[in-house]
Every structure is written in C-alpha cells, then in structure tokens.
N, C-alpha and C positions, 0 to 999 in steps of 0.2 A: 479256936478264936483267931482270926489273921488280926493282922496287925501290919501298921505302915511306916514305913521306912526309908530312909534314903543309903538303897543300897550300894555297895561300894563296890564294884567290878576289880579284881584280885587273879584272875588270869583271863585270858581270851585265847582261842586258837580255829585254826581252820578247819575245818572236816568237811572236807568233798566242795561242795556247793554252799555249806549251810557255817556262821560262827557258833561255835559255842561260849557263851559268856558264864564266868564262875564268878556268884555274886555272893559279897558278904552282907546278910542280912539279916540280924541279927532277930530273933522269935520266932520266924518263917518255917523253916525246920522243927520247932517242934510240934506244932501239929500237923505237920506233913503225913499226906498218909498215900496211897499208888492213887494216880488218877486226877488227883486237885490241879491247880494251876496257879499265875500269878498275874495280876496286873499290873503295866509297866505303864510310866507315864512316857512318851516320847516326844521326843523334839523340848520346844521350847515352851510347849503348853498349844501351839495351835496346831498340832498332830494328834492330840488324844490319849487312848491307852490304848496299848495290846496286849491279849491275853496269850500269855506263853505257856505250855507245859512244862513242868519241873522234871526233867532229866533222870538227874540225880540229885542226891542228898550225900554229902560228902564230909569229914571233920577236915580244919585246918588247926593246926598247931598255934599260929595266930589268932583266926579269927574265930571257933568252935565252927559249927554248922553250916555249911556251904551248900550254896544251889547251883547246877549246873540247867543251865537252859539252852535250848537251838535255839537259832534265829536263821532264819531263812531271808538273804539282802534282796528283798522283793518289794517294791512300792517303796515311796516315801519314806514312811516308818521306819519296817523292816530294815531300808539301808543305812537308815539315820542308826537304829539299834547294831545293827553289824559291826559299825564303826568306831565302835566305844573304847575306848584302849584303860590301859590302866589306873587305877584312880580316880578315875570317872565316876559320878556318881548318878544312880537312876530312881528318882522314887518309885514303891513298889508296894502293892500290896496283897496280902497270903498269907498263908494257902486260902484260898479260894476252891467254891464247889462241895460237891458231895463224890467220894472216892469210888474205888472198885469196895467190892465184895468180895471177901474170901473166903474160899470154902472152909468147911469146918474140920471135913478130913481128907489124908491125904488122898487127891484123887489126880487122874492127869490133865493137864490143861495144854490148851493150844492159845498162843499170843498172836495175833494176826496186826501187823503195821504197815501203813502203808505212806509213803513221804515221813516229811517232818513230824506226822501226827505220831510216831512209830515212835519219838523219843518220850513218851510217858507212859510206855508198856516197859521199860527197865528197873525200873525200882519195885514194879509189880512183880515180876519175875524174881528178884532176887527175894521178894517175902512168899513165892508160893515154894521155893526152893525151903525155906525155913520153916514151912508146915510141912514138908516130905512128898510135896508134888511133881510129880515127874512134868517135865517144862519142854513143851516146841515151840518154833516158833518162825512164825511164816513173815517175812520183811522183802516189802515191794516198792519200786521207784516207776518213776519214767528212764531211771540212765542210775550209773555205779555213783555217780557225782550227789545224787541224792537219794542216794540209801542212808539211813540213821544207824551208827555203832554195828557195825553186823558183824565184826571178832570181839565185840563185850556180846553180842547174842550171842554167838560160839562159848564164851567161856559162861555164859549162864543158862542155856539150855542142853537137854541131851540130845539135840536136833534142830536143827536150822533149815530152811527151806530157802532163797531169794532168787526172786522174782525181777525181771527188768523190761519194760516193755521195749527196750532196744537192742537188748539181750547183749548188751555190755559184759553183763557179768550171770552166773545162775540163769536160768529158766528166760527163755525169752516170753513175755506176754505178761498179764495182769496178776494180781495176786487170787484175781476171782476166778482166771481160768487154773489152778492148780488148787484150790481150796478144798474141793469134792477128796482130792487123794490125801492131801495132807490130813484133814480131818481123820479120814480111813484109816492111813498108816499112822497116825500120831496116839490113836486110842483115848483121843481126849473124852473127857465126860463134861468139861467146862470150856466155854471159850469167851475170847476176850478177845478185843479188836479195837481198831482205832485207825481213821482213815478217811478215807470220802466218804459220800454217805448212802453212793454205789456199792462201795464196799461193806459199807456197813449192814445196808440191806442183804448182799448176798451172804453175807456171816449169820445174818437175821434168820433167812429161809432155810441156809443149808443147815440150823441147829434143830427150825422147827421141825422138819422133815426128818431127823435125823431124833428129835425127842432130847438135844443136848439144850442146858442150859450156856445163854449168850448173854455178858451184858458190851455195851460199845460206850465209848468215848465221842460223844456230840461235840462237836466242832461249830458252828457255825459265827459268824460275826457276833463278838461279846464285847458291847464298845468300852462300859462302864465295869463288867462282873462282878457287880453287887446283886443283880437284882433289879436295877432302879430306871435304866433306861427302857426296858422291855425292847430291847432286840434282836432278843437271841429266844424270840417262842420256838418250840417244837411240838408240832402234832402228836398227842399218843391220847391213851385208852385204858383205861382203870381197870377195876378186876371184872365187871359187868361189863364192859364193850364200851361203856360214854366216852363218846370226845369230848378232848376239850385240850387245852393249852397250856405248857409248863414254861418254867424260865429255865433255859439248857445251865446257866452259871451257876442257878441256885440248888434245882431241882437234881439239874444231873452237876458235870455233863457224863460220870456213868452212872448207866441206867441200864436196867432190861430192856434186851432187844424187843422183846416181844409185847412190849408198853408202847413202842414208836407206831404210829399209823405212817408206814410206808409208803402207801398209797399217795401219802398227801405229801411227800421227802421229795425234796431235788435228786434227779436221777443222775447228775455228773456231778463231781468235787468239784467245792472252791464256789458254786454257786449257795446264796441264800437260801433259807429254808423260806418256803412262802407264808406269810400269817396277814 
C-alpha cells in the first residue's frame, strides 16, 4: 500500500553525472519490492512530480529504512531535485507500480540497464542473488559520467558487461550491439532490462528468438503515478493478440516483454510512447 510523506533527504552525493538522494521516508520501504518507484513533488508545486526509481532500500540507525534514488540534473525538475541538500524535505509518494517477477527456482538471469533507468535493476539483483541465481549484468551509458553503480554491479553479479557509446570506458557502442554475446555467454534463462524503449525492444526480440523469458521496466512520462492522469498508456496485447491500452504506473511499469506491441513503441529513448 504506498503511502505519502514528507520525505526528509539524510545524505546526497555525486556519482558521475547523476545525484543520488538518501530519503528518510518513513513506510516506503516496507512494501518495497524490485522495480516500483516513487513519486516526488518538485519545485514549489508548479513543476509537478517525478517518478524516480528506488535504487536502493537501505537501514539507517536513525532513521529505520531508507530510499536511495538517482536523479539525473536535467530540465527544470531534475535540477531543482539534484539540488536538495540536507534536511530538505520532498513530498513523496510509494512504492508505486507493479514490481519485477521472480523466478521460482534458481535459474540464471541477465540484468540489462541502460542510463539512469539501470538504477532500479540493483535491489533486483541483490533478491535473485537470495534465491540462488547466478546474476549478469549488462550496464550501458552514452559516456562513463552516466553509467549507474557499475562496482555495486561488480560486487552483486558473477559478471558484468559495460557498454559506452564513447567508449570512455568498456565496450565502445550500445548495450544492443553487445546483447546477442552477452545473452550467449551469460546462460541466462530469464532476463530483465530497463532502459529506452529501443532497448527494451531489442531485449524483447532477442528473448523471443531465443525462447527466454523477458520482462522490462516501462519508462515513459508518469506525470501523476497513480493511475489518474492517463499519460503514461503503453500499447500491448493479452493472451489472444487484442490490443488495447495499459497504464505503464499502474499496470506495469514491469511487465512482460512479450505483452508490449512494439510496433506501436518509440524507436529512440526519452521519446513518448504514442496513444
């Protein structure tokens, strides 16, 4: 059941391009589970909310349960949230959404992240690691400056992959030009992803092709993530083939890959989904 809060920001620090805010929020945490998010009010009320993903899930000695969130200083918002310093407080409401799925036994899994969407694939990892899943996991930017945690992926998978399309660091190119091998060498049977929705599609194809189960992390503009504003439709397809229209906040935003009508998807990140 989320619940709303005026969360209390309890540390901030830099990481690459992107802040991380550690918010004391107190009920948030406990129905947290891999994959939900949260909504933050920003600015002064005439900026809106943004839906952030939950990072991590952390205890403080003060405060009990802590959320750790990215924020990427991009637009209005984003910079106005970047900038939050100590003590600051942000209304917020959470966990929001419908989570990952986890297997039942242990089997291997591949985590595919790409940008900022890449920090809501760590708390997932750290619970396939607790069913006895062997854990890879593929982490791609535009630059090193916006890769998410990639020595917390080192210490929670048996295998890391990164991708940079400037080739700053790891693999110069996409996370889609390197996906075919990593799949291959990872032996995954499950995979999970979170990204654009380029990538997402290519995670979509190479599982169908491949006969692996995929579910992905929907992203697209959630102004409200209740439900209530209908901004965040996503094209997909029931167990007979009908289209028809979900709400990414509510419905997902993870879901099987193989529910999304693709066809109908923005072919670049960061654009709208069309409805």
């Amino acid at each position: 059941m989320p619940v709303h809060v005026d969360a209390e920001v309890i540390a901030t620090r830099r990481a690459g391009a992107y802040r991380v805010l550690s918010l004391a929020a107190p009920g948030v945490a406990d129905g947290f589970r891999p994959g939900m998010f949260v909504a933050v009010t920003v600015g002064t009320g005439s900026l809106g909310r943004r839906s952030l993903w939950i990072h991590r899930v952390r205890e403080s000695g003060t405060h009990g349960a802590c959320l750790d969130v990215v924020v990427e200083p991009r637009g209005q918002g984003g910079t106005w949230l970047a900038g939050r310093r100590l003590g600051d407080r942000v209304p917020l409401t959470g966990p929001l959404g419908r989570p990952f799925a986890l297997p039942r036994e242990p089997v291997a899994c591949l985590l595919v992240g790409e940008g900022v969407a890449a920090a809501s694939l760590f708390t997932l990892a750290e619970r396939l690691r607790e069913r006895a899943c062997p854990v890879t996991m593929l982490v791609a930017a535009d630059d090193e400056a916006h890769l998410v945690s990639t020595l917390e992926a080192r210490r929670l998978a048996r295998a890391v992959t990164v991708a940079t399309a400037d080739g700053s660091v790891g693999t110069r190119g996409s996370a889609e030009g390197v996906l075919g091998a990593v799949l291959t060498s990872s032996g995954a049977q499950v995979t999970y992803a979170a990204g654009s929705p380029a990538l997402l599609r290519a995670v979509a194809e190479a599982a169908r092709v491949r006969e692996l189960s995929a579910q992905v992390a929907l992203a697209p503009p959630m102004p409200c993530g209740t439900g209530l504003c209908g901004a965040c439709l996503v094209p997909v397809q029931d167990s007979v083939g009908a289209a028809h229209w979900v709400r990414a906040c509510v419905e997902g935003p993870a879901m099987r890959a193989d529910r999304v009508r693709w066809d109908a998807a923005p072919q670049a990140g960061g654009a709208p989904w069309p409805h």
